[in-house]
C-alpha positions as CSV (number, residue, x, y, z in Angstrom):
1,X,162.2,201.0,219.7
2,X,164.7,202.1,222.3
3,X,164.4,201.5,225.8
4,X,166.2,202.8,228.7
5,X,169.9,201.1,228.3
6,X,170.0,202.6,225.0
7,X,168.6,205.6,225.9
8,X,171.1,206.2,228.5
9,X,174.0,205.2,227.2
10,X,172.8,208.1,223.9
11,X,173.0,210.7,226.9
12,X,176.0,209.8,228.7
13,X,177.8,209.5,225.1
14,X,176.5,213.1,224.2
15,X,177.4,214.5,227.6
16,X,180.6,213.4,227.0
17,X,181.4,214.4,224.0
18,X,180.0,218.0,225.1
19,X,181.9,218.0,227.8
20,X,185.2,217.9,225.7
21,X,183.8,220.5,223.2
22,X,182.6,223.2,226.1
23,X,186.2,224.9,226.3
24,X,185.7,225.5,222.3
25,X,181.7,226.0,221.9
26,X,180.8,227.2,225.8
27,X,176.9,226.7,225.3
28,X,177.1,225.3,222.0
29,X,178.6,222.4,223.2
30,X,175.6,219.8,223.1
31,X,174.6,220.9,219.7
32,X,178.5,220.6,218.5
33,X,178.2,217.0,220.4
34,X,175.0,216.1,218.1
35,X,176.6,217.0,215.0
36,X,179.6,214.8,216.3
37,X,177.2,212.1,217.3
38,X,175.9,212.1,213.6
39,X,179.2,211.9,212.1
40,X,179.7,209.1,214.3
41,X,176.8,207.2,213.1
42,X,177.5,208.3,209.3
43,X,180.6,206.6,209.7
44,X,179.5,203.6,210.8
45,X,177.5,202.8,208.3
46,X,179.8,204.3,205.7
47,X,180.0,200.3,204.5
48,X,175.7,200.2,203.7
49,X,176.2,203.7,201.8
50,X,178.9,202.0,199.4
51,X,176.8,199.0,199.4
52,X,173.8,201.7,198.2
53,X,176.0,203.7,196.0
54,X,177.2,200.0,194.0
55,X,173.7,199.3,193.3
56,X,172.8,202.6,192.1
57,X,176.0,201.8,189.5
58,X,174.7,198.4,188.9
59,X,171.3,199.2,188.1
60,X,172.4,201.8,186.0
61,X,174.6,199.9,183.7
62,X,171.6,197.2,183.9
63,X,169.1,199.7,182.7
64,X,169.1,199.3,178.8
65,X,168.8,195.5,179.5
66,X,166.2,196.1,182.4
67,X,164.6,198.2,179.8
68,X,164.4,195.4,176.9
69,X,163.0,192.6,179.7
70,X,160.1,195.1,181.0
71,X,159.3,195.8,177.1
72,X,159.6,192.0,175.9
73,X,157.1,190.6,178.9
74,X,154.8,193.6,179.3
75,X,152.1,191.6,179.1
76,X,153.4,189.3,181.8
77,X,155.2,190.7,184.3
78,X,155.3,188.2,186.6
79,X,157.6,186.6,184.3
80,X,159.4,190.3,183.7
81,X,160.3,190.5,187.2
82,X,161.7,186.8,187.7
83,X,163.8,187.9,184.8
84,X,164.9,191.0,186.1
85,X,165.5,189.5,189.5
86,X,168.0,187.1,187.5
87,X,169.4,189.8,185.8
88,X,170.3,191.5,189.0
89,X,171.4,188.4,190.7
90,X,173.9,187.6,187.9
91,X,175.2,191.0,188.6
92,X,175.2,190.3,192.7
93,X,173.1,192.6,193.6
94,X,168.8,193.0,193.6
95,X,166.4,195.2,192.2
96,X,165.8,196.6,196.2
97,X,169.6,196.8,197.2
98,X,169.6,199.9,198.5
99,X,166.9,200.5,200.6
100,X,168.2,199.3,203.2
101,X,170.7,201.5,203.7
102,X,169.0,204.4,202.8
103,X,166.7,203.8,206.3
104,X,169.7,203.1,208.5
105,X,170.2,206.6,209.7
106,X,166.3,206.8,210.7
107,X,166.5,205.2,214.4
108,X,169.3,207.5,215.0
109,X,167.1,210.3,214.1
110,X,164.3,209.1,216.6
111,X,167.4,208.4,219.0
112,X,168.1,212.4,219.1
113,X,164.3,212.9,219.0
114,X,163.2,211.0,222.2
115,X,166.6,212.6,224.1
116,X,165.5,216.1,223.0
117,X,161.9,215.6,223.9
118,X,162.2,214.9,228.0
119,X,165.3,215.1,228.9
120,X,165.9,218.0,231.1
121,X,169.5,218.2,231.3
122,X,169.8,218.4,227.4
123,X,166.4,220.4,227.2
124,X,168.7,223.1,228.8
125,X,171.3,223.8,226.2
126,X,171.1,226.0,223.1
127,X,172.1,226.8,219.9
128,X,172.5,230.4,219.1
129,X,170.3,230.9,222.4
130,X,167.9,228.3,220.7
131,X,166.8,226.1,223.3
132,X,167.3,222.3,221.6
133,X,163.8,221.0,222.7
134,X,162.3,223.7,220.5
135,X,160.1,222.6,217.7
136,X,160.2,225.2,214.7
137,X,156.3,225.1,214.4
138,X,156.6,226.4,218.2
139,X,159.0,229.1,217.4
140,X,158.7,230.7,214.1
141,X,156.7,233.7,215.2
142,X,159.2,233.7,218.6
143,X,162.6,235.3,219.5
144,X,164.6,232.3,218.1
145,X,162.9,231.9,214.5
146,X,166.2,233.4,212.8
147,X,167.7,230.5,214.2
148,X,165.0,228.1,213.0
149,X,164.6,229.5,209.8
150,X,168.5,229.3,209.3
151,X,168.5,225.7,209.9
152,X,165.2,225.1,207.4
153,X,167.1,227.3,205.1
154,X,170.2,225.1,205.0
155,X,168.1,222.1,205.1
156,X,166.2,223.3,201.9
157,X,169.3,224.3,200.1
158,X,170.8,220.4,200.8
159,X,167.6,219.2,199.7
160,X,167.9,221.1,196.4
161,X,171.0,219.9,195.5
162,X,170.0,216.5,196.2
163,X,167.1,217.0,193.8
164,X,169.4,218.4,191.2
165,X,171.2,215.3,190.9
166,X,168.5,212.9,191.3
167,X,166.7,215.1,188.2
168,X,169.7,215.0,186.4
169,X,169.8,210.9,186.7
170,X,167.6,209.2,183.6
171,X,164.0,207.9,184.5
172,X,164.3,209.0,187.7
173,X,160.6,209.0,189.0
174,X,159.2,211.9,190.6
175,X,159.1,210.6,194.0
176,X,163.1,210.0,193.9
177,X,163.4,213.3,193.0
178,X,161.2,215.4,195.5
179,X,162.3,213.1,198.2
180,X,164.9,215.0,199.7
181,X,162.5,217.9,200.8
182,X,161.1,215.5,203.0
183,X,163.9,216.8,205.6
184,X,162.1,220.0,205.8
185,X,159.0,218.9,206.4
186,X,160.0,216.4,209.3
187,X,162.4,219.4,210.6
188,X,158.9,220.6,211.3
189,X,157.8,218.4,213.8
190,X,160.9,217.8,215.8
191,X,163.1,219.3,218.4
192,X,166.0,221.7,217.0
193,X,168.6,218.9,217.7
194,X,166.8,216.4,215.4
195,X,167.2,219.2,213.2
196,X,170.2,219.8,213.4
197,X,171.0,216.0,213.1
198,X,169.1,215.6,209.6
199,X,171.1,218.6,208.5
200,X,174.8,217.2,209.7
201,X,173.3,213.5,207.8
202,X,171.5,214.5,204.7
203,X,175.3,217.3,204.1
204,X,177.3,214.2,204.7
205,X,175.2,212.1,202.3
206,X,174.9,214.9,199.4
207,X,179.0,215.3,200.0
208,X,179.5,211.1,200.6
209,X,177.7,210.3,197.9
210,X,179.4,210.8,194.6
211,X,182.8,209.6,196.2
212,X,181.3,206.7,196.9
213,X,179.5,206.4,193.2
214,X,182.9,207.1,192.1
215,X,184.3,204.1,193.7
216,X,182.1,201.8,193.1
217,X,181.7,202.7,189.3
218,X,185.9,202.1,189.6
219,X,185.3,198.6,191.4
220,X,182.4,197.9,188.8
221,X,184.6,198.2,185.6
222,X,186.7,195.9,187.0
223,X,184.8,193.2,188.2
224,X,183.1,190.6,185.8
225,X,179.8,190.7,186.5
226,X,178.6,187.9,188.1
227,X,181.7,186.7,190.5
């Protein structure tokens, strides 16, 4: 997926910023820089997470009339879902609007995973004295597995809030909800930085998220639907 250009140009960036951060973190610094590095990417695609957030307003203003379609053509729902696809079209936006954006974070995440799984000069630095090329199934039952358990802790505890909300939203299926605890599971399997990236994106999103809800469900009370 990414090949050496990209590769190296994800070092030199995180180098740098580490290098700025060493007078304030001393070894810290390259696990400061990957949290900076993730803000950097959530920023970017602040834009896709409105775009997500909109659709999640949309549909849910649609949902009594989705509701009425899937119940009217039950018995054909071929003709359910063209009807539903005009619904959402009318209302400029799709029944799948939002995936989209909810995967663009993922190559970042294999980004920090193939940096933090040969490079030696990163390999070197620590968080907490937690090298960042540990994985936490490597390390539980070692010297540094207050430091892994701290960051599957935190991870967990995002998680939760995440499913909170997602059980609190109406017809939300199961999968939606239990979702978010897939970050624990994939903190598993990868080096302590990619950790500690999923933890800096999945805080942003639970703390992006209903401002951008917000905003949206302004912008959507103002527009007519359709134009």
């Amino acid at each position: 997926m990414f090949g050496i250009p990209v590769l190296g140009i994800a070092h030199d960036f995180l180098l740098t910023l580490a290098d700025a951060l060493a007078p304030l973190l001393g070894t810290g610094s390259v696990a400061g820089a990957v949290v900076l590095f993730t803000a950097c990417v959530r920023l970017a695609i602040v834009p896709l997470g409105y775009a997500q957030a909109r659709a999640e307003v949309v549909r849910a203003r649609l949902a009594p009339q989705a509701r009425r379609i899937q119940d009217k053509h039950k018995k054909d729902p071929q003709r359910a879902a063209r009807e539903l696809s005009a619904l959402y079209k009318q209302a400029g936006t799709s029944m799948f609007a939002g995936i989209l954006p909810a995967l663009a974070g993922m190559p970042f995440l294999f980004l920090t995973y193939r940096l933090f799984s040969g490079d030696r000069t990163l390999l070197a630095n620590t968080l907490f004295g937690a090298p960042l090329g540990l994985h936490p199934l490597d390390g539980l039952a070692g010297p540094h597995a207050l430091v892994l358990v701290g960051l599957l802790a935190s991870l967990a505890a995002v998680a939760f809030v995440q499913y909170r909300k997602a059980a609190a939203t109406p017809d939300a299926p199961a999968l939606v909800r239990w979702l978010p605890f897939g970050t624990v599971v994939t903190a598993l399997f990868v080096p302590l930085a990619a950790g500690v990236y999923l933890l800096t994106s999945t805080a942003w999103t639970t703390a992006e998220r209903p401002l951008l809800r917000r905003l949206a469900g302004s912008r959507d009370g103002r527009v007519v639907p359709g134009h």
